[in-house]
C-alpha positions in Angstrom: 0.0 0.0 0.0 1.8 3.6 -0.9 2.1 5.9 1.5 0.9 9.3 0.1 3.5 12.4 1.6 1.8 15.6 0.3 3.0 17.5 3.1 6.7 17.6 4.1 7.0 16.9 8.3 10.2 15.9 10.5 8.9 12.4 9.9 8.9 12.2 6.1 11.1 9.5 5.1 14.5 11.2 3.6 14.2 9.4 -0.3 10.7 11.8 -0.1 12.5 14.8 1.5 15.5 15.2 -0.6 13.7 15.1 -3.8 11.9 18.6 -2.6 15.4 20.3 -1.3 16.4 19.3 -4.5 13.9 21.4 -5.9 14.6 23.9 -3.5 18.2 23.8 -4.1 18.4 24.8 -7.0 16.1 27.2 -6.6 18.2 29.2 -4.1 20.4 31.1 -6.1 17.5 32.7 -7.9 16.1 32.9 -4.9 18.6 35.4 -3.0 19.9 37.6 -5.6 16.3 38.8 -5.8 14.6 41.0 -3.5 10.9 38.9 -2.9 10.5 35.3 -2.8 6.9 33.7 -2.8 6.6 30.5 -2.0 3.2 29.3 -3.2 1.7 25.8 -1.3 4.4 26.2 1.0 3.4 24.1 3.6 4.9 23.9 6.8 8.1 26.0 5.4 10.6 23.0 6.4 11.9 22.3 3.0 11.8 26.3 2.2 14.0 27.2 6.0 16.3 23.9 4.6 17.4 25.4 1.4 17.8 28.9 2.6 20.1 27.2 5.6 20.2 30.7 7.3 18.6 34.6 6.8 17.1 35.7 3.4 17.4 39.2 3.4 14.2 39.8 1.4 10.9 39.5 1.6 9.2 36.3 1.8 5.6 35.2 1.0 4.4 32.6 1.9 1.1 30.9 0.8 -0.6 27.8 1.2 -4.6 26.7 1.4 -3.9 25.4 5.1 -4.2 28.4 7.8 -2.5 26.2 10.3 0.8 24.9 7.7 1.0 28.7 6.4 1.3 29.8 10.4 3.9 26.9 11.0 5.7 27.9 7.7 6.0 31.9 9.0 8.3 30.5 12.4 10.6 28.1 10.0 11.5 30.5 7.6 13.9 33.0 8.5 13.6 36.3 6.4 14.0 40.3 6.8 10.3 40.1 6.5 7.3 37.2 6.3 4.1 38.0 4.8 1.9 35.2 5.2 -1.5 34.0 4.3 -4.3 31.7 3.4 -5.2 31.6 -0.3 -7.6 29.0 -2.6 -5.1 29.4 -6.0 -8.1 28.5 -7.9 -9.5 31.6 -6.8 -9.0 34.8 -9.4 -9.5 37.2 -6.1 -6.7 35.5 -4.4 -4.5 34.9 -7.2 -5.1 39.0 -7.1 -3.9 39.1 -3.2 -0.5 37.1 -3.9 0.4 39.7 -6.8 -0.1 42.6 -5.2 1.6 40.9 -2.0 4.7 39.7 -4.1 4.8 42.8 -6.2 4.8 45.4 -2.8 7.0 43.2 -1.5 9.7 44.6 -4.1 8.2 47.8 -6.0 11.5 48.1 -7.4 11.1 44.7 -9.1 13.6 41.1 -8.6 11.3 38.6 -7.5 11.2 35.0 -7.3 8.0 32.5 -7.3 8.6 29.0 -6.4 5.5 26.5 -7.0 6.4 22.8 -6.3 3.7 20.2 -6.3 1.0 22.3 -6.2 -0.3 22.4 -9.6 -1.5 18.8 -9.8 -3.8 19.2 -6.6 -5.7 21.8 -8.1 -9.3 21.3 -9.9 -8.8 23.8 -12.1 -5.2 25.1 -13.1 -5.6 27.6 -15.9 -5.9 31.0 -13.3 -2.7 29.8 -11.4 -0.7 29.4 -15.0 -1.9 33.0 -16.1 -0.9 34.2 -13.3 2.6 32.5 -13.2 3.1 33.7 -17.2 1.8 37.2 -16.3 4.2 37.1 -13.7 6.8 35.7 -15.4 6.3 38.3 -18.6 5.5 41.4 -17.0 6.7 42.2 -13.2 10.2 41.1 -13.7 10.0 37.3 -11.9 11.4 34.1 -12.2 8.9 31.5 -12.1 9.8 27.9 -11.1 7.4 25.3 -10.8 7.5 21.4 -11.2 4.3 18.2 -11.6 4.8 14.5 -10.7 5.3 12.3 -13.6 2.0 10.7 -12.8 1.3 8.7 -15.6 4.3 6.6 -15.4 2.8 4.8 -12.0 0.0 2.5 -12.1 -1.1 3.5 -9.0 -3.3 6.4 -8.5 -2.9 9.3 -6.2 -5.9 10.3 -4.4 -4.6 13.0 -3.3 -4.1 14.5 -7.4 -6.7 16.0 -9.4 -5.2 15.8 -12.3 -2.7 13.6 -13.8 0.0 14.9 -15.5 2.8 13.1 -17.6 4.8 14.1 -20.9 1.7 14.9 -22.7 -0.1 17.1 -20.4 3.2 19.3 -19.6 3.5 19.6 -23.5 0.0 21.1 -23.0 1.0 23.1 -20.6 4.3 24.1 -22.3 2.5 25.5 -25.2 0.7 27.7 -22.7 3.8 29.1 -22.0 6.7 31.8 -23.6 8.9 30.4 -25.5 11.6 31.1 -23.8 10.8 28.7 -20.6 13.1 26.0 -19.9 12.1 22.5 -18.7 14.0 20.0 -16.8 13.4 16.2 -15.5 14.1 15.5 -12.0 15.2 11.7 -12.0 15.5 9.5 -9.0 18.8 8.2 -7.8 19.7 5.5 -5.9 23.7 4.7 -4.5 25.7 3.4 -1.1 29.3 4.9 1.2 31.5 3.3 2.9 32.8 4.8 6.1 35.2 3.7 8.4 33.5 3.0 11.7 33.2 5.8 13.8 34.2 8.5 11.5 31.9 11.4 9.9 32.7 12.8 6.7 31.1 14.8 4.2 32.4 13.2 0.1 31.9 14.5 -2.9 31.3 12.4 -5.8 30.1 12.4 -9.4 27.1 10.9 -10.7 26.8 10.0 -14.1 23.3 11.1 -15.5 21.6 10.3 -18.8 18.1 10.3 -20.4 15.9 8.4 -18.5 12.3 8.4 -16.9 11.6 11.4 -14.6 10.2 11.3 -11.4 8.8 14.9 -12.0 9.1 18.0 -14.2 10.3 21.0 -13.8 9.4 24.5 -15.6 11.1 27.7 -15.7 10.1 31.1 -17.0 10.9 34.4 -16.5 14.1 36.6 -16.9 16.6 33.7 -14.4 15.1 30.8 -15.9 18.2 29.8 -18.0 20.0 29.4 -14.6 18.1 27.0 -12.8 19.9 24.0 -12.0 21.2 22.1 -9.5 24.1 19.1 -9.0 22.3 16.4 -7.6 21.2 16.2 -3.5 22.2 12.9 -1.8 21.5 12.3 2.0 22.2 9.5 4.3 19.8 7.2 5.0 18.3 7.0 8.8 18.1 3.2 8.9 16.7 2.8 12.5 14.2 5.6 12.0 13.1 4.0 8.7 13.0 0.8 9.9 10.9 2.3 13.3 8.8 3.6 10.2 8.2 1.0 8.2 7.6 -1.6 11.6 4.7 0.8 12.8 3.2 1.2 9.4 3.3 -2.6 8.9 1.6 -2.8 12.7 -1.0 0.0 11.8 -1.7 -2.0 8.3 -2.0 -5.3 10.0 -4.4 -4.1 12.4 -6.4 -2.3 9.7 -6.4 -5.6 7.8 -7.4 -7.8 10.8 -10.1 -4.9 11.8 -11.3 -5.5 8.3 -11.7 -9.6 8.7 -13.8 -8.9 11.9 -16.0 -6.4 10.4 -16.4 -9.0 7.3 -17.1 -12.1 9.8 -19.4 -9.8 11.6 -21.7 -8.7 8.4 -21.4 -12.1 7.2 -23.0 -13.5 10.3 -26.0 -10.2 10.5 -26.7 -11.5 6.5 -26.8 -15.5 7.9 -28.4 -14.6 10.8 -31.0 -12.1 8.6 -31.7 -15.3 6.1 -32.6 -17.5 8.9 -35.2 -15.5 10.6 -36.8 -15.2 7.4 -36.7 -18.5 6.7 -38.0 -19.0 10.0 -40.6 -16.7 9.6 -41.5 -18.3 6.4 -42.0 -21.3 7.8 -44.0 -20.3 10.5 -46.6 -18.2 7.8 -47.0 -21.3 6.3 -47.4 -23.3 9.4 -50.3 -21.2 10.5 -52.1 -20.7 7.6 -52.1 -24.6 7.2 
């Protein structure tokens, strides 16, 4: 059974959390030579506060449909100045609010919109995207935004209203200026040796080449030919994943076993249903004979 991480907590497993640093990453340069960033379906800020790694000396907006993640996000971040707030980005009146927000927040243009896994849990996408290219074309802003590669699972999300793959970002691509840049984020898998008791930080190289993303990423504006990013490894927390994994197989074996009794129980209401009418059958016919 999956387990669906659309928000990004302290217990996410790292394979999920490093593939939005990633993002984040190399987003960060754009980020802090301009004078406003918005982050838009921010969340609870953690992957945000872990990329900047310190201050950002700009404004920061942060949006995000959850009140409670958008408060949690304004503590984690650390910037000159946090402007946070609830928006629906389906909504034309708030897509209004986060532009005038992002552009007060730098009058003087240099801003920065970031917009990772959001698209895809939207029921209607079209506002947010002329928004983004409006952005993008005519307030001096890098846009950088990014869909799962959906359509390569057989599994469905749930938690995604629409499905996206290579021929729904062409789609959206041709919504686009021309000038945009797209990337594919692909997974990676490796192993260290370390001599026991020792820490130490290695660099290595990685040798990448065409293959199937795990999601795309789009980039308009006037930084877009600059975003990228050397890949993002992290160490694996073996105990806490394997506490993970134990107490999700626990919680799935006592869903399953809940599920048997509830099963046994309406199977025995249905028997005991058909004999009572069978008695009561009987029992007609008894008395009429």
């Amino acid at each position: 059974m999956p387990d669906w991480q659309e928000r990004i907590t302290s217990d996410t497993p790292p394979a999920i959390r490093v593939e939005h640093e990633l993002r984040y990453a190399a987003a960060l340069p754009l980020v802090r030579e301009r004078a406003a960033w918005c982050d838009l379906g921010c969340g609870n800020g953690l992957a945000a506060a872990s990329a900047l790694g310190g201050s950002y000396e700009g404004t920061v907006v942060l949006v995000d449909l959850d009140e409670q993640a958008v408060e949690r996000a304004r503590t984690a971040v650390d910037a000159r100045e946090v402007v946070a707030f609830a928006a629906d980005l389906t909504r034309r009146e708030d897509l209004g609010r986060i532009r005038d927000a992002l552009v007060a927040a730098a009058p003087e243009g240099g801003r920065c919109v970031t917009c990772f896994e959001v698209i895809e849990h939207l029921p209607t996408f079209a506002p947010l995207v002329e928004l983004l290219v409006e952005l993008a074309t005519a307030h001096d802003t890098t846009v950088l935004a990014s869909v799962p590669n959906d359509a390569f699972w057989a599994i469905e999300n749930p938690h995604h209203l629409t499905k996206w793959g290579e021929g729904a970002v062409a789609e959206l691509r041709s919504l686009l200026p021309a000038d945009h840049v797209l990337l594919h984020q692909v997974p990676l898998q490796g192993s260290a040796l370390v001599r026991e008791g020792d820490a130490t930080e290695e660099v290595t190289s990685v040798s990448l080449a065409d293959g199937v993303p795990s999601h795309f990423l789009i980039a308009l504006g006037p930084g877009a030919q600059g975003f990228a990013a050397a890949p993002r490894v992290v160490q694996v927390a073996l105990e806490e994943e394997r506490r993970w994994q134990r107490q999700r197989e626990s919680d799935l074996a006592f869903a399953f076993a809940r599920i048997r009794s509830l099963e046994a129980h309406v199977a025995y209401l249905s028997s005991d249903k058909r004999a009572r009418r069978r008695r009561a059958a009987r029992d007609g016919q008894d008395d009429d004979a």
